[in-house]
N, C-alpha and C positions, 0 to 999 in steps of 0.2 A: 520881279516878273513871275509870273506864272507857271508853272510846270506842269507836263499834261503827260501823260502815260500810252503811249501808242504802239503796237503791233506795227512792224515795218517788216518786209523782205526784205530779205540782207544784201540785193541788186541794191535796191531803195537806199540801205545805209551807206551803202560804196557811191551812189549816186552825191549823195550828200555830202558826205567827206572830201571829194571831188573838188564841190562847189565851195566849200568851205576854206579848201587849200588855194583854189583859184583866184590869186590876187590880181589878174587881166578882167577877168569878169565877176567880179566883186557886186556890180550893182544888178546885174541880171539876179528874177527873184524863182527862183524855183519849185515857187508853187503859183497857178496858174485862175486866176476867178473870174470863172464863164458858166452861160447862164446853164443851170441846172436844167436837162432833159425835158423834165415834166413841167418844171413852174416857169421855167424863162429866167428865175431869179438867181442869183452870184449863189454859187457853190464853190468850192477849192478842188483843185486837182493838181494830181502831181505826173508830169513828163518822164517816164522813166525807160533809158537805153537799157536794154538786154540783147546780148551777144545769141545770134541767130544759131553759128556754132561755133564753139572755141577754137576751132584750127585757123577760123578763119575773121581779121579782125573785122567785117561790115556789122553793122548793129542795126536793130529796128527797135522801133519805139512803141510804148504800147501807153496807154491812159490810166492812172488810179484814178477813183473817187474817194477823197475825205469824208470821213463818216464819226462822228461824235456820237458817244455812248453815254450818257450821263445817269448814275444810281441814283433813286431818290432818298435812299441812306445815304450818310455817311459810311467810307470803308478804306482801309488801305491794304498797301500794296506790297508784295514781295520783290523787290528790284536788287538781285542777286543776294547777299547775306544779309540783307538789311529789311526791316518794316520799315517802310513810308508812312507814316498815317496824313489821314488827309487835315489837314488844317490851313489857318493863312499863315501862321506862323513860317512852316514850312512851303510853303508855295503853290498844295499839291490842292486841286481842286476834287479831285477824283474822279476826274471825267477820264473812257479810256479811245482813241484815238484810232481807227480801223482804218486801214488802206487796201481797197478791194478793186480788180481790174474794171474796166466799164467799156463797155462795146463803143467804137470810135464812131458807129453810123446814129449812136443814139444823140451825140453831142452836137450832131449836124444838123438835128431836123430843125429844132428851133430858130437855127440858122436859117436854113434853107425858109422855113415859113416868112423869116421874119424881111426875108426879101425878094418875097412874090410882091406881084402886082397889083393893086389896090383893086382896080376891076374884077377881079378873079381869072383874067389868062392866063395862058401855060409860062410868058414871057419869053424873053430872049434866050439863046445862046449866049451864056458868057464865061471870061477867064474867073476862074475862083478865087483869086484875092479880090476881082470886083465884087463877086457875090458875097465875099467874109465884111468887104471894108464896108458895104450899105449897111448890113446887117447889123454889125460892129456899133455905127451909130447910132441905129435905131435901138439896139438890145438894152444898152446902155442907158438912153430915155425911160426903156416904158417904165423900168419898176417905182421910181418917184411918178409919174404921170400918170401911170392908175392904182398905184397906192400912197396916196401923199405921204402918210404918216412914216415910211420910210426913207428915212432919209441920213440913213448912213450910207457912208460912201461904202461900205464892207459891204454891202446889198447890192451893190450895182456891178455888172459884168463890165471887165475890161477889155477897154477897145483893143489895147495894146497885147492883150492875151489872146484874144479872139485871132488878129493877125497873124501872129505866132503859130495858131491853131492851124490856119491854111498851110502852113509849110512843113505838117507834117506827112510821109508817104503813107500811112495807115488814116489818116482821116481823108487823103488823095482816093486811098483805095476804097473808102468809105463810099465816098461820091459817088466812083463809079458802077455801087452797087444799086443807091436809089436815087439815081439823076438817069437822064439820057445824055447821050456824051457823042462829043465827034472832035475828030483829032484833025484839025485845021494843018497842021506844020508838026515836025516830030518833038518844038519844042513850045506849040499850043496846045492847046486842049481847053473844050465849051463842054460847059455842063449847064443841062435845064434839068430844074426839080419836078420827079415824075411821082404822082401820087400811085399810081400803080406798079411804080418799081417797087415804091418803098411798103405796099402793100406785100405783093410779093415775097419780100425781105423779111417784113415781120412773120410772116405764114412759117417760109421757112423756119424763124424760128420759134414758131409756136410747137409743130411738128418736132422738132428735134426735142425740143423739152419736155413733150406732154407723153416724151417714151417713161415705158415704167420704170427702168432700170435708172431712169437719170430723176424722175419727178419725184419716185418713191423712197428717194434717199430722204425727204423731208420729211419728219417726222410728224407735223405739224399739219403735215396736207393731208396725211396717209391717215392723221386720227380726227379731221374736219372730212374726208371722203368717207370714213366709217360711222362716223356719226349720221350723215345723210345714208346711210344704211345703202352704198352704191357699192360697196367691196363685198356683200351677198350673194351667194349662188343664182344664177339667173338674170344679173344686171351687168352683164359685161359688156352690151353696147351702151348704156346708160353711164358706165363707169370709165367705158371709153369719151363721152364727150363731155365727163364729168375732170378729166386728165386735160383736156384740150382747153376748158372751160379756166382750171386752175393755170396751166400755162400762161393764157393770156392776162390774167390776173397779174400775174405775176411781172410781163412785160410792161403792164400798165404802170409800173412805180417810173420806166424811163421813157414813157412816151405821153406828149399832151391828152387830155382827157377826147378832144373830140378826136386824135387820131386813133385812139382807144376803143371809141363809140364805132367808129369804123372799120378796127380790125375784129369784134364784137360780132358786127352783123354781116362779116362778112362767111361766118358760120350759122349753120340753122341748129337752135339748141333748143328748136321747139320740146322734143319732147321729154328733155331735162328740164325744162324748165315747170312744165306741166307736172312733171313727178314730183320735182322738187316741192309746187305747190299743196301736193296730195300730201305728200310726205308730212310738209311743216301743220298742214290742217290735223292730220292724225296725230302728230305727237300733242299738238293744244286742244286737243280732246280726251286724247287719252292726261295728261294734264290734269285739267281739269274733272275726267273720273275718276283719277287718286287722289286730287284734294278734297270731291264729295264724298269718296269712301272715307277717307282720312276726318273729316268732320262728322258722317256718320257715327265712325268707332268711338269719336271723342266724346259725342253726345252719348251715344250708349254706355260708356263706361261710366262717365258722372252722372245718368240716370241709376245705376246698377250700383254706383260707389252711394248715392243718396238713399237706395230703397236699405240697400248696405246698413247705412245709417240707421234708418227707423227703425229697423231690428234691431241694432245692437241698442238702441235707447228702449222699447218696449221690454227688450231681456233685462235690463238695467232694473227701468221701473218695477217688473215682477221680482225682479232679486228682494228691492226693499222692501217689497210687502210682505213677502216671505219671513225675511229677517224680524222683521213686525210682529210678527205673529210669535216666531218663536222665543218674543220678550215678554209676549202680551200673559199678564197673571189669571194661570188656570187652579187656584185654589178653590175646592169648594165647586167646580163644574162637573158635573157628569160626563162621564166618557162616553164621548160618539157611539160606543159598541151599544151600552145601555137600550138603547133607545130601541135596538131590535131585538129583543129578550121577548120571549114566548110572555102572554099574560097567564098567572094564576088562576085554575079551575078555581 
C-alpha cells in the first residue's frame, strides 16, 4: 500500500486515533467525498470536532479540504530521524497531503443549485435533508452524464456523505446565512436558496479579504499588484479596486464560475480595467522598443565588428608588402637621396 506524507492538526490526529480505537464504529469512514465547491466533482473532506472551550465538553465541527501536493521531481522526506526517499520499493510516492479549513457555506452552494427548480423559480420552502437527499441524487449523476469518460466511482460524490453533511450545525448555520429561512415549529425549520443572500455573503467576504493587512500577507498578490505598477504613489484608488479585484479571484477557486461571473459584476471595475488595458499596451511597446534598440546595437556592432575587420586585413596586407621590400635585393641601386643632388656647373 501506498504511503503519503501529510500535514495534519493534531485535533485531526486525536480525531483519527479516536476512530481507529472505536471498534462500535469501525465501519463509519472518516473521510467524507462531496462535490468540490467549484467543479460539482467528488473531492475528500475530513469532519473534524474541536472543543469550543476546554472547561466545557460541547464540541463544534468545522470542514478540512484534502489537498494533494505532488513534486514533479522526485524527493524525500525527513520523517523524525530518518530520510524517506521516495520510491516503490518503499511505498512513498512523494506526494505531500494538506488539510486546510473550508468555509461550510462554500460546500452548500452546489447543493443548493443542484436543487432548484428546472424552470428557474425561487421554489419551495423546504426541510434540509429534503433539500441535501434531491441533491444528493442528482450530484451523484452528473459527473459520469456530462463527462462519460469518468467513470470511477472515486469521482462521484456520495449520497451517503452529502446526507451526513445536512446533520451538521455549522453547514445548518451555513444555510441560514444564504437561504431564506422560516421557523415553522421550534423543531422545523424551511429554507429557500436566495441568490441574493448568497450575493450578500460572498461581498462580505470579499470586503473582509481585500483589507491590506489580511490580502498583503500574500506575497504573490503583493508582487502581481506591483507589477501592474498599482502600489505607485498616486494609485491608491486604482490599487484599492485592484485589492477587491484580487479578493474575488481568490474566492473564485470555491465558488461555480457563473456565480463568479456574478459576484464579478456586481462591482464596477471599469476603470481598473481601462488602466489595466493602458498599462499592458505600454509595457508591449515599450517591449517591443528594447527589442528594436537591442537589434539595432546588434546590427551596429557587427557592422563596426566587420569594418573592424577590413582594417585589420588591409593593415595585414601592407605589413607583407613592406616585409617584401625589405628582402627585395638592393645591390647595385642608387640611393633615393641621389636622385636630388644639385647638377654639376
Amino acid at each position: 500500500m501506498t504511503a503519503h506524507v501529510g500535514i495534519l492538526p493534531l485535533s485531526v490526529i486525536d480525531a483519527l486515533t479516536l476512530h481507529l480505537n472505536d471498534k462500535v464504529n469501525e465501519s463509519a469512514a472518516p473521510l467524507w467525498r462531496l462535490p468540490h465547491p467549484r467543479t460539482g466533482l467528488a473531492c475528500l473532506f475530513l469532519p473534524q470536532e474541536k472543543l469550543v472551550d476546554p472547561s466545557h465538553p460541547r464540541q463544534k465541527m468545522s470542514i478540512l479540504e484534502i489537498q494533494s501536493v505532488t513534486p514533479p521531481n522526485t524527493r524525500s522526506w525527513f520523517i523524525g530521524e530518518e530520510v524517506v526517499s521516495v520510491s516503490s520499493k518503499r511505498g512513498v510516492d512523494g506526494k505531500l497531503l494538506l488539510m486546510t479549513p473550508v468555509d461550510p457555506a462554500f460546500l452548500i452552494i452546489q447543493i443548493l443549485l443542484a436543487s432548484q427548480p428546472n424552470d428557474g423559480s425561487p421554489g419551495n420552502f423546504r426541510p434540509i435533508d429534503d433539500i441535501f437527499e434531491e441533491a444528493a441524487v442528482k450530484l451523484a449523476k452528473t459527473p459520469i452524464e456530462s463527462t462519460p469518460a469518468v467513470q470511477d466511482a472515486s469521482a462521484i460524490p456520495s449520497q451517503r456523505d452529502i446526507m451526513q453533511l445536512a446533520s451538521l450545525d455549522c453547514i445548518k448555520a451555513a444555510m441560514s446565512r444564504i437561504c431564506d429561512v422560516k421557523e415553522i415549529t421550534t423543531e422545523i425549520t424551511v429554507y429557500r436558496f436566495s441568490p441574493d443572500n448568497l450575493l450578500a455573503y460572498l461581498r462580505s467576504k470579499v470586503e473582509r479579504l481585500s483589507k491590506p493587512e489580511i490580502l498583503e500577507k500574500s506575497r504573490s498578490l503583493i508582487r502581481s499588484m506591483a507589477k501592474d505598477g498599482l502600489m505607485e504613489d498616486g494609485r491608491e484608488d486604482l490599487l484599492e479596486l485592484g485589492r477587491v479585484k484580487a479578493a474575488c479571484d481568490l474566492i473564485s477557486q470555491y465558488i461555480p464560475p457563473s456565480i463568479y461571473q456574478t459576484l464579478l459584476s456586481s462591482y464596477d471595475f471599469t476603470a481598473l480595467n481601462a488602466y489595466l488595458k493602458t498599462f499592458s499596451n505600454e509595457q508591449a511597446a515599450l517591449l517591443a522598443t528594447n527589442a528594436n534598440t537591442s537589434k539595432s546595437k546588434k546590427k551596429n556592432a557587427a557592422t563596426n565588428e566587420e569594418d573592424t575587420g577590413k582594417k585589420r586585413k588591409n593593415q595585414v596586407k601592407s605589413s607583407n608588402g613592406v616585409e617584401k621590400l625589405k628582402k627585395a635585393n638592393v645591390n647595385g641601386m642608387s640611393k633615393l637621396s641621389s636622385f636630388f643632388k644639385k647638377a654639376d656647373a
